[in-house]
C-alpha positions, 0 to 999 in steps of 0.5 A: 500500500501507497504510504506517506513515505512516498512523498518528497518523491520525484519523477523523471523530468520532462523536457518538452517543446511546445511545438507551434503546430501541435498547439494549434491543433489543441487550441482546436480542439478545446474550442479556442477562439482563436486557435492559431494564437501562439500562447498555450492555455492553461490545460495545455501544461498537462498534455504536454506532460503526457505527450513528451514524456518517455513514459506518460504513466509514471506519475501512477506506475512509480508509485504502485497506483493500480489503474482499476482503484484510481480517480483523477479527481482535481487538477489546477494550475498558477501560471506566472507566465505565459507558455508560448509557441517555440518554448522548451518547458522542463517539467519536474513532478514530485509528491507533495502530500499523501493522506486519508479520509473515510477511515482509510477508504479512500487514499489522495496523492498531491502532486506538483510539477514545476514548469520551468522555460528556457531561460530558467523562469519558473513559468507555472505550477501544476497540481494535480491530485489523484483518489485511491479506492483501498 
């Protein structure tokens, strides 16, 4: 069983580029207006994660997460600057917190990732938080 131990644990960084097509393509998937505007919307941190990681399930498989007992329940983002079209993002997860309700039934894990830009400015926060059925 996933334990408070785990907190502090850090994932395999993620270097990503966000690519000018690729985000269009999003843009217009999600219903932007304008989707060929060259400035990522906030969700858009997320996929990117998905998209370039070398292996998107780590953020669950590390942890010993079984797929069939997991809910993504909450995700929010704090950006402190714009993601654009042609920036190389790192993204360096870790877990934050783990903790119980319901006697025990249910299990949450807190995890941040950091996105940092090319020219080293931490750029946005990601949080997401994921509920364990036990």
């Amino acid at each position: 069983m996933l334990s408070r131990d785990m907190i502090g644990h850090r994932f395999a960084p993620v270097q990503a580029h966000v690519e000018a097509g690729r985000l269009r393509n999003f843009r217009k998937v999600i219903g932007c207006a304008q989707p060929g505007e060259q400035t990522a919307p906030p969700t858009y941190l997320f996929a990117l994660e998905m998209i370039e990681s070398e292996n998107p399930m780590a953020f669950i498989e590390d942890l010993g997460i079984d797929m069939a007992k997991l809910l993504h329940s909450e995700q929010s983002f704090t950006y402190f600057a714009p993601v654009r079209a042609g920036d190389r993002i790192l993204l360096e997860t870790v877990v934050t917190d783990i903790f119980e309700k319901k006697g025990g039934a249910l299990l949450f894990v807190v995890q941040d990732t950091k996105a940092t830009n090319q020219h080293g400015a931490h750029v946005a926060t990601v949080r997401r938080t994921l509920v364990i059925r036990n």
